[in-house]
C-alpha positions as CSV (number, residue, x, y, z in Angstrom):
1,X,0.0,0.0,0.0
2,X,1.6,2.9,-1.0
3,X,1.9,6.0,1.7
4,X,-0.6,8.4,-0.2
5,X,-3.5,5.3,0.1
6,X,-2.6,4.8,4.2
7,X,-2.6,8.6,4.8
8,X,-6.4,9.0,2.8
9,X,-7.9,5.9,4.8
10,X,-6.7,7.3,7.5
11,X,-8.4,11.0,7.1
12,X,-11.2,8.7,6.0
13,X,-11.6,7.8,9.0
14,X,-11.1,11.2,10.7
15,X,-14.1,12.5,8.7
16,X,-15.6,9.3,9.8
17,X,-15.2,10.8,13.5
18,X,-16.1,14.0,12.9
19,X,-19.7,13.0,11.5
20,X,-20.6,11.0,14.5
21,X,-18.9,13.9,16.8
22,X,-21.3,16.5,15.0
23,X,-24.2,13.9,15.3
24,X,-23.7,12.8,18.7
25,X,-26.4,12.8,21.0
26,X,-28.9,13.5,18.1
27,X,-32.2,12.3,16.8
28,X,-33.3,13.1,13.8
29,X,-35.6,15.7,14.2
30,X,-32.8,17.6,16.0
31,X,-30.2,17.5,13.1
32,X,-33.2,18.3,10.9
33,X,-33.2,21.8,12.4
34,X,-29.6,22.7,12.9
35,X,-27.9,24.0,9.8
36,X,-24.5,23.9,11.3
37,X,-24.5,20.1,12.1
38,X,-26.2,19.9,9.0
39,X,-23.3,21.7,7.2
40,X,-21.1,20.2,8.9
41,X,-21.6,16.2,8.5
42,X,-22.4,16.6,4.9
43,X,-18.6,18.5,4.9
44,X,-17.4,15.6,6.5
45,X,-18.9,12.4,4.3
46,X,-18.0,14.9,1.3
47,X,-14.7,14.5,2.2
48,X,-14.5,10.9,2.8
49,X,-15.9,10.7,-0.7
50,X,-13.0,13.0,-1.8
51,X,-10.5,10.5,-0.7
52,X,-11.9,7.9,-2.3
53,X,-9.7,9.2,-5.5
54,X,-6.5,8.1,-3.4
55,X,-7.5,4.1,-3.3
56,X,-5.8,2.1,-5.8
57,X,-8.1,0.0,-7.9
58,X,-6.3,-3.1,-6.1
59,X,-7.2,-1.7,-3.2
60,X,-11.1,-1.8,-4.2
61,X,-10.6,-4.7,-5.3
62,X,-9.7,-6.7,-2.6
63,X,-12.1,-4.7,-0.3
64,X,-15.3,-5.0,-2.7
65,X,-17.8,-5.1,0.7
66,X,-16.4,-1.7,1.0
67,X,-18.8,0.4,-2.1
68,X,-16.3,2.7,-3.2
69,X,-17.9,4.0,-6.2
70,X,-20.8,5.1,-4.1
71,X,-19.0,6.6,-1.7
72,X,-17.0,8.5,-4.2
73,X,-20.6,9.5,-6.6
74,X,-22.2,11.0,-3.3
75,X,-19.6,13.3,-2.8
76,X,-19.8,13.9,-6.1
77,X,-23.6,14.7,-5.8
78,X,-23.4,16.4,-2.7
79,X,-20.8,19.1,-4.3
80,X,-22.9,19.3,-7.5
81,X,-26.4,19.2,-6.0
82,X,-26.3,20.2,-2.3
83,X,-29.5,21.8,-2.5
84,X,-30.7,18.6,-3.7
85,X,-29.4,16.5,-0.8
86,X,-31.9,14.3,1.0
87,X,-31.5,15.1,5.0
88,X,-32.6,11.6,5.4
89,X,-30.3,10.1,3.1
90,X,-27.5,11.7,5.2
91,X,-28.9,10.7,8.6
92,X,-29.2,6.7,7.2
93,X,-25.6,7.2,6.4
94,X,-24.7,8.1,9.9
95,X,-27.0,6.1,11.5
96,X,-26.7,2.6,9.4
97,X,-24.1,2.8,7.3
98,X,-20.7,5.1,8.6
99,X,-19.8,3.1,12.1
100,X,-19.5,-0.2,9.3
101,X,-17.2,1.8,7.1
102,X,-15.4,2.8,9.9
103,X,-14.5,-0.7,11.0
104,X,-14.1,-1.8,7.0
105,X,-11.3,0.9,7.3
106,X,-9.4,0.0,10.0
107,X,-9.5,-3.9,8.8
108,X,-7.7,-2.6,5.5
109,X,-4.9,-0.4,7.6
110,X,-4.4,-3.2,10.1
111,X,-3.5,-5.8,7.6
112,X,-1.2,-3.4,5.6
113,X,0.7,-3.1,9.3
């Protein structure tokens, strides 16, 4: 794994962080109605998508559970359309979907140590 790959899972993860930092304690209806946490979480998975540019397609190949080129189109939609963003959409992500990436990560930097 080359450096430039370790160092972006690694942010990955950061952003990762941040999202359930901004989120914590949160229901639903709370993050609904604060644009700051709002702006904030949908910074965050942005970035994570961002990253995504840094894994080698060997990489993504040998972690296909991980979905990479989803990860990597929502960014891509949430720069393009951010008006267009579903708030619910984001909140499955952070609720269902981000603590599983999270884990996904680490696996992939623990084995390349």
């Amino acid at each position: 794994m080359k450096n430039k790959e370790y160092i972006s899972l690694k942010k990955m993860i950061d952003y990762i962080d941040k999202a359930l930092r901004y989120t914590k304690d949160c229901d639903f209806e709370t993050f609904s109605k604060n644009e700051e946490k709002i702006d904030a979480t949908v910074f965050a998975i942005s970035q994570i998508g961002e990253l995504v540019k840094n894994i080698s397609k060997e990489t993504m190949q040998e972690y296909p559970n991980i979905e990479w080129i989803i990860i990597k189109n929502l960014r891509n939609k949430i720069v393009h359309d951010y008006e267009g963003i579903k708030l619910n959409f984001i909140w499955d992500i952070i609720t269902e979907d981000i603590i599983k990436l999270k884990e996904d990560l680490k696996k992939i930097i623990e084995k390349q140590n």
